[in-house]
C-alpha positions in Angstrom: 0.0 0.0 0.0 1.6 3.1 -0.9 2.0 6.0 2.4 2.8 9.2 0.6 -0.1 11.6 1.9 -0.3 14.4 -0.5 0.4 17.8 0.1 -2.5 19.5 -0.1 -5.9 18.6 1.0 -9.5 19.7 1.2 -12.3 18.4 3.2 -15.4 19.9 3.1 -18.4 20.3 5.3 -15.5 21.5 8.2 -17.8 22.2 11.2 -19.3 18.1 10.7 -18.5 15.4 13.0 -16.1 13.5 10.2 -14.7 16.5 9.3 -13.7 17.2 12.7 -12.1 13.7 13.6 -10.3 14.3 10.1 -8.6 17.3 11.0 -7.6 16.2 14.2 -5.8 13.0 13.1 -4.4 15.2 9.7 -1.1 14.0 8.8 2.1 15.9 9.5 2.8 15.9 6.1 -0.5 17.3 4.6 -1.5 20.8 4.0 -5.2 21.1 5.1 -8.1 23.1 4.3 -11.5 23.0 5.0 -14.9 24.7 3.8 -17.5 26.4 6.1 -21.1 27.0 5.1 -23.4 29.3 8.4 -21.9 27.2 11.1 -18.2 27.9 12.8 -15.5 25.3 12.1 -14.7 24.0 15.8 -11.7 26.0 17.2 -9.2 22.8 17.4 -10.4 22.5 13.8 -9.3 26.5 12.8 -6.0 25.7 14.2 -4.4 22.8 12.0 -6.5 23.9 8.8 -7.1 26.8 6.7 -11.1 27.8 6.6 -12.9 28.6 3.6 -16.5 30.1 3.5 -18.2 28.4 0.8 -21.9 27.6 -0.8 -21.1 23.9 -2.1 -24.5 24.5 -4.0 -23.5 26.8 -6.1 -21.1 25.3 -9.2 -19.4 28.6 -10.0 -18.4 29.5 -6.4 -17.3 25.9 -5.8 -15.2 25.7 -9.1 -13.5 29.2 -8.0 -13.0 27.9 -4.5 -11.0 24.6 -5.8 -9.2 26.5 -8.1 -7.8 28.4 -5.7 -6.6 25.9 -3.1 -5.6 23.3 -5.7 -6.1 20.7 -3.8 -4.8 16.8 -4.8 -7.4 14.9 -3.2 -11.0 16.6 -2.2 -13.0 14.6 0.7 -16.6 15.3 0.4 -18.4 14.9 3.9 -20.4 18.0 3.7 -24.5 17.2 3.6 -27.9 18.2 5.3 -29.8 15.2 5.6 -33.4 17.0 5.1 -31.9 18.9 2.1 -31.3 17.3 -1.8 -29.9 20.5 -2.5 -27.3 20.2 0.0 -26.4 16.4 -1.1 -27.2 16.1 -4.7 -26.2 19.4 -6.2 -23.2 19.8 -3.6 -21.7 16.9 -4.4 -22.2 17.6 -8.1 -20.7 21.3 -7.9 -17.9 20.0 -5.7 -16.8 17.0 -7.7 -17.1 18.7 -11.6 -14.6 21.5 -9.4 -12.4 18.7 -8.3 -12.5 17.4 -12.1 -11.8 21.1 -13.2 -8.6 21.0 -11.4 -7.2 17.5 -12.1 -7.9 16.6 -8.1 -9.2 12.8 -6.9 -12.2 13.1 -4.9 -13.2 10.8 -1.7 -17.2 11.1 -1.7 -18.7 10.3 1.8 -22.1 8.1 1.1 -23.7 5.8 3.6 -25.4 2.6 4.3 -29.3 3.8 3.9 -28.2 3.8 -0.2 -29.8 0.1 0.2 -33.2 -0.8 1.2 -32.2 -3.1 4.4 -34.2 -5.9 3.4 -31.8 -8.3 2.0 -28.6 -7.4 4.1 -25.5 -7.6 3.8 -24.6 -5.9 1.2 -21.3 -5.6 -0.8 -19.8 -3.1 -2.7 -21.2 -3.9 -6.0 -24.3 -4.6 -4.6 -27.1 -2.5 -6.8 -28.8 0.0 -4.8 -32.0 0.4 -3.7 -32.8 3.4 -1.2 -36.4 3.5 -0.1 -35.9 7.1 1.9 -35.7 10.6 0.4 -32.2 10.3 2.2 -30.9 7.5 0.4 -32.4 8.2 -2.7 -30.7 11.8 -2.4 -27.3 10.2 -1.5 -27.7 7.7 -4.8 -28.4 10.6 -7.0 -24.9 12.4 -5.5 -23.0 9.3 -6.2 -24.1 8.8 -9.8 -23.1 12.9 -10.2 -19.7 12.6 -8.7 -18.9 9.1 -11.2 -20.1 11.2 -14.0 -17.9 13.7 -13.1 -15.0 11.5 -12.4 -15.4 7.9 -13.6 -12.5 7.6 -10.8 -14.6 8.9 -7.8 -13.7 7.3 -4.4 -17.1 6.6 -2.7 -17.0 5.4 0.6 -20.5 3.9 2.0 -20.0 3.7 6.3 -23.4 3.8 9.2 -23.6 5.9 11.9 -20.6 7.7 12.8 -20.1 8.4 16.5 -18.2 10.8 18.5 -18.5 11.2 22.4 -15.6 13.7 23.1 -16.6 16.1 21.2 -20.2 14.7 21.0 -21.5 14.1 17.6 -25.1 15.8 17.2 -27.2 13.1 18.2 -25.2 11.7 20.9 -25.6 15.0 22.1 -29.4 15.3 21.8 -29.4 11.5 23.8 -27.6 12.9 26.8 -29.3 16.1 26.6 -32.3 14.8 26.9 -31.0 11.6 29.4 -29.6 14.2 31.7 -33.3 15.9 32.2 -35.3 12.7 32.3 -36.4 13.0 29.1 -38.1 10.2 27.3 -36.2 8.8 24.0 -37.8 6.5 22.2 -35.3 4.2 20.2 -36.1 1.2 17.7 -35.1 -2.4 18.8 -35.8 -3.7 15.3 -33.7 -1.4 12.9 -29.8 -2.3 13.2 -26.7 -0.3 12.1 -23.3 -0.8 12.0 -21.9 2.0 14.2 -18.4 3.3 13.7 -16.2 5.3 15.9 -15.5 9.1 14.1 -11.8 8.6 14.9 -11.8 5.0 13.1 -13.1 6.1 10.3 -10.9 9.2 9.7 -8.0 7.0 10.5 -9.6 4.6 7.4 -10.4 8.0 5.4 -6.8 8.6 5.8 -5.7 5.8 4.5 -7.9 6.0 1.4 -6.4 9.8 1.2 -3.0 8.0 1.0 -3.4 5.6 -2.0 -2.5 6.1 -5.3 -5.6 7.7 -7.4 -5.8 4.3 -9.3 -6.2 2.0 -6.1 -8.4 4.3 -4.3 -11.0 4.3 -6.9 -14.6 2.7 -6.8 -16.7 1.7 -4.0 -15.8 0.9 -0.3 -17.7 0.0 2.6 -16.4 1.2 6.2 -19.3 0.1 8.6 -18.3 -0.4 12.4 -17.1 -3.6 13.7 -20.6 -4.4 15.7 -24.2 -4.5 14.4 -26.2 -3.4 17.1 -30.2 -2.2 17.1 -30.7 1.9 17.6 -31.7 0.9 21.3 -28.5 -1.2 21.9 -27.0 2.0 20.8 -28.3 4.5 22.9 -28.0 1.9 25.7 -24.4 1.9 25.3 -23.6 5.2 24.8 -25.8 6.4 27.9 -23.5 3.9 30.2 -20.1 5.5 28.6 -21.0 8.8 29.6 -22.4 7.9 32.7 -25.9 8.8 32.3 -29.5 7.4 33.3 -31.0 5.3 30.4 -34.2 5.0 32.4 -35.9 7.1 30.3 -34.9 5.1 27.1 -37.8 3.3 25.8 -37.7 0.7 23.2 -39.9 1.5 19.7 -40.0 -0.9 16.6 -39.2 0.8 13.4 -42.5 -0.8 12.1 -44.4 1.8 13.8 -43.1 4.7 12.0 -44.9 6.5 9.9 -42.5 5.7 6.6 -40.5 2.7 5.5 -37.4 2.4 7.1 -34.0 0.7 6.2 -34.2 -2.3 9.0 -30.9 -3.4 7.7 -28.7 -2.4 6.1 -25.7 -4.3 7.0 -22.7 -3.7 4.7 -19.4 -6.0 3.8 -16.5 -3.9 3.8 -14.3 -6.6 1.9 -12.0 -3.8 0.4 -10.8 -2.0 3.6 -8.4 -4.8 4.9 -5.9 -3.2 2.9 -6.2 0.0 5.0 -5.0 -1.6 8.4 -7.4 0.0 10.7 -8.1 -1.5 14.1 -11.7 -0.5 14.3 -12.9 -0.4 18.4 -16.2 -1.0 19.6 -18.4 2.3 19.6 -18.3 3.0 23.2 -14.9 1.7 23.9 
């Protein structure tokens, strides 16, 4: 596997949980910058990366953005879930800029790109989304591989952080911590990975030559656990009451759900990450 990280590198979507855990573990040997959209980059963030206000959704400002970092490799993590805009035509303004400039790109998809109904799922598996979500998210990939046929596009489940907290670990121990009720599914399972694993895998990926790093590649946690094993766990790591916690089946919502959609991450033994159990 080849180790040469390269020079220059941007990440978008800089004030996100992924984006975070990537500029924390950045290589001493890359050159980082970040975009911005409303919300502040975290100040541990500011200080290892340059910070770039930017409106992903619009082509123009994203082409003149890339041009003038020039960056070898862009990793796309930037995305509002309740927004196409913000997923489909993001990913499409960032990776015709990356194109424009000759850069790879590393696009950030997830697990909810299949219907969870005939898990698991490889990497060449066809998609089938049943959410706006994952519908949205299949749409982005299919613009960044028109855009470059090369296109990196990682697929990974819930990605959790509890120092910093990621937003909904945060919500679940606000809302612990003042006796809340939360109501989690014991029926919908996930693969939940540690922020700091995967940036440590995204890494990797970064570090590969174009060629190698192209295509599809699953990085799902090492355990498959329900939502309400989940929350279960991550209330006992930071030391809070999980009385409140009450157990909801995903058949009950009001729309079709992914129930599981378990991926196999066959490619990623080449990137030598130890992944740790979520609360670990």
């Amino acid at each position: 596997m080849a180790t040469r990280s390269p020079r220059r590198v941007l990440v978008t979507g800089g004030a996100g949980n992924v984006a975070g855990w990537l500029a924390r573990t950045v290589p001493g040997d890359v050159e980082l910058h970040v975009t911005r959209h409303r919300t502040p980059v975290p100040v541990d963030v500011a200080a290892v990366a340059t910070v770039h206000g930017a409106e992903l959704t619009d082509a123009a400002a994203t082409v003149e953005l890339v041009r003038a970092v020039r960056p070898e490799v862009v990793v796309h993590t930037a995305y509002v879930q309740s927004d196409r805009a913000a997923i489909v035509d993001a990913t499409a303004s960032v990776a015709g800029a990356a194109a424009d400039v000759g850069a790879s790109l590393v696009h950030l998809s997830t697990d909810v790109v299949f219907a969870g109904d005939r898990p698991p799922y490889a990497e060449d598996a066809p998609t089938d989304p049943i959410t706006d979500y994952g519908r949205w998210k299949v749409e982005a990939e299919r613009a960044a591989r028109e855009a470059l046929p090369d296109v990196c596009t990682t697929r990974t489940s819930l990605v959790v952080s509890t120092d910093p907290m990621d937003r909904s670990t945060g919500a679940l121990a606000a809302a612990l911590a003042t006796g809340q009720e939360v109501r989690l599914f014991h029926d919908e399972l996930r693969q939940p990975i540690r922020a700091d694993d995967l940036a440590a895998e995204l890494w990797a990926l970064v570090a590969l030559d174009r060629a190698r790093r192209a295509g599809a590649w699953h990085l799902p946690g090492p355990e498959h656990l329900s939502r309400l094993e989940l929350g279960l766990r991550l209330a006992a790591r930071l030391g809070l009451d999980a009385g409140p916690v009450v157990a909801t089946s995903a058949a009950d919502h009001a729309t079709p759900r992914p129930r599981d959609p378990e991926l196999m991450g066959a490619r990623r033994v080449e990137l030598g990450v130890r992944l740790r159990p979520v609360d670990g």
